[in-house]
Each structure stands twice: as structure tokens, then as C-alpha cells.
N, C-alpha and C positions, 0 to 999 in steps of 0.2 A: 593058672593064676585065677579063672576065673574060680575054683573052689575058694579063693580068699576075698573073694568080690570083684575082683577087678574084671572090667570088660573092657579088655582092648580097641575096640572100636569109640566106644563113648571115653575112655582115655583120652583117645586119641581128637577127636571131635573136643574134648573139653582143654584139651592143651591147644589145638590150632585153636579155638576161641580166644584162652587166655594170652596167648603170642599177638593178636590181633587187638582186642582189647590193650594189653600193654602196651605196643606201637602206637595206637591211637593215643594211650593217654601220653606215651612219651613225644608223641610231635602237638597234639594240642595241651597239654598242660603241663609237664615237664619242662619243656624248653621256653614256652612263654614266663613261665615260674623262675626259673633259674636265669633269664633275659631279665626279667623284672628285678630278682635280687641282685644280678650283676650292674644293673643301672642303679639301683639303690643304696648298694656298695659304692658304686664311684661317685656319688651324689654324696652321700657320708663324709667318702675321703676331702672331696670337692670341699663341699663344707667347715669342715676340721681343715685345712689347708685355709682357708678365707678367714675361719678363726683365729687360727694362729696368723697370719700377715696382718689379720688386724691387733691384734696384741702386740704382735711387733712396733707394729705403728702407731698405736697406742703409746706403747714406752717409750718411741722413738718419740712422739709428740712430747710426754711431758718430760723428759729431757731438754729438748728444744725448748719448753716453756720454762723451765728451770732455769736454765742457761739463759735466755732472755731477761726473765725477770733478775737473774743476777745481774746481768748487762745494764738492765733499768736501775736498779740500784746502787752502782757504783756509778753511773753516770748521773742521779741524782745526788749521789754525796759529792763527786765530783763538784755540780753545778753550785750545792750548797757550801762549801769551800770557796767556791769560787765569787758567789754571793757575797761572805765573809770576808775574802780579803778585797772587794771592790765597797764594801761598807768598811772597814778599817782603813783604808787609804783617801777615802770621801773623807771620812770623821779626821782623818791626820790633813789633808788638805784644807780642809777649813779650817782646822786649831791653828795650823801656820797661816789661814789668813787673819783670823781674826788677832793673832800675836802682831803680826804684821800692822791690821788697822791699830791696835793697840799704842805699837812704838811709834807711829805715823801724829797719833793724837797725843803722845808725850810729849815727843818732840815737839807738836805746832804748838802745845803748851808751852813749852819751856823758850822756845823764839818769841810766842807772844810774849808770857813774861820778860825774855828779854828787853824786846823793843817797848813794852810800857816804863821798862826802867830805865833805858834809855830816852823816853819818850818826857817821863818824871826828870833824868836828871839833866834834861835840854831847858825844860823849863825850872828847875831848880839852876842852873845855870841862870838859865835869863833872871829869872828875879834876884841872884845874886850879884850879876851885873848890875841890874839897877837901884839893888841895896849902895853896890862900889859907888856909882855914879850921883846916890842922892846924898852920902858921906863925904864922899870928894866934893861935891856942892857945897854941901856944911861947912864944908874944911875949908874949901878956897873964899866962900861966901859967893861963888857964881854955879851957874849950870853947867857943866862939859856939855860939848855936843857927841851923843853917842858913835856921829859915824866917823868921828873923826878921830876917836881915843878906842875904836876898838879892839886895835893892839893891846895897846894895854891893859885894856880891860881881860883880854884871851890871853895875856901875859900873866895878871893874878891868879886868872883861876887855874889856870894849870900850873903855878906856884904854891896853891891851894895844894892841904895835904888831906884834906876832907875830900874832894873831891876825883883823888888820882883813884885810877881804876886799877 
């Protein structure tokens, strides 16, 4: 073979080099290379795994915020309802009172009026009695004494058709 060039010896010397050389580079830079990319891979994975849980929890969060802020909102129309029928029941308690003071002030109206006409026709009575008393005077030509003809006097005027109630 050496007519084709080969020298068996230096073959041989350039192959045990390159088996040497290769060993070397496969325990200092292959395996640290491949250690390196195998840390880096799980660091990747790592990564893209924390991504994804946080997305998860991400969605899982505005979920929970949704669903909250619904909860807020039904509980503020709740409250606002609630609001609504303690102002409708205020405004209905007070129109019953003030109907209330209303009939109160009728009424003490309509007693006063009574007793001022009662009060009129006491003294419309008395000055009628002593219209009776100064006629009867006239008539007899003397005075009656009031306290002693009061009968009769409380006899006319309830004979009186003017003044029956």
C-alpha cells in the first residue's frame, strides 16, 4: 500500500493521535457541552412549566376577580333595593304621620268649634234668660229674682224651638 502512499506506521501514529485527541475532546468538551445543553433543556422545560402555572393562575385569578366583582355587584344592587324600600317605607311612615297630625288638627278644630258654640249658645242662653226676666219684669211691673225662677226660666228655653239642638 505504500505504492498508493500509505505508510503504515505514520497511519498508524496518526490514528492513535486522533483516538487520543477525540477522548480528550470527548471528556473535556463534549460532555461538559452536552451537561451544559442538558441543564439548559431543563431550565427551558423549568421555565415553560412556571409559564404555564402562571397563566393558569393568571386565568385562575381573573376568574376569581370576575366572580368577585359579580358578587360586588349584586350585593350593591342588593343594598341599593334595599336602600329603596327603607326610603319608600320612611316616606310611607311619615305620610301616615303627618295624615295622622292632619285628622288630630281637624278634629281639635271641629271640638273647638264645637265648644265655642256651645260656649255662644250658653251665653245666648243667658242673655235670653235675661231678655225672659226683663219682659216678665215689664209684664208683672216688678223684678223676678233670678235664683229663685230658674226653673222656669230653664223651662222656657228648653220650650224654645230656636234653641233645641
Amino acid at each position: 500500500m505504500e505504492s498508493l502512499g500509505f505508510h503504515w506506521p505514520s497511519l498508524i501514529v496518526y490514528l492513535v493521535n486522533f483516538l487520543i485527541v477525540l477522548g480528550v475532546l470527548y471528556r473535556m468538551g463534549y460532555k461538559p457541552i452536552l451537561r451544559m445543553l442538558d441543564e439548559r433543556s431543563k431550565r427551558i422545560e423549568s421555565s415553560l412549566a412556571a409559564a404555564e402555572k402562571a397563566s393558569k393562575e393568571s386565568a385562575d385569578s381573573q376568574d376569581r376577580i370576575k366572580q368577585e366583582l359579580n358578587e360586588a355587584r349584586q350585593e350593591g344592587q342588593k343594598l341599593m333595593a334595599q336602600a329603596k324600600e327603607i326610603a319608600d317605607r320612611y316616606r310611607d311612615e311619615e305620610m301616615e304621620k303627618i295624615k295622622l297630625e292632619i285628622q288630630a288638627l281637624a278634629e281639635k278644630a271641629h271640638q273647638d268649634i264645637e265648644h265655642e258654640r256651645q260656649v255662644a249658645l250658653a251665653g245666648l242662653k243667658e242673655q235670653f234668660a235675661d231678655l225672659v226676666l226683663m219682659a216678665a219684669g215689664q209684664v208683672v211691673d216688678r223684678s223676678l229674682d233670678p235664683s229663685v225662677h230658674k226653673d222656669l226660666i230653664e223651662k222656657a228655653i228648653s220650650q224654645s224651638s230656636k234653641f233645641k239642638n
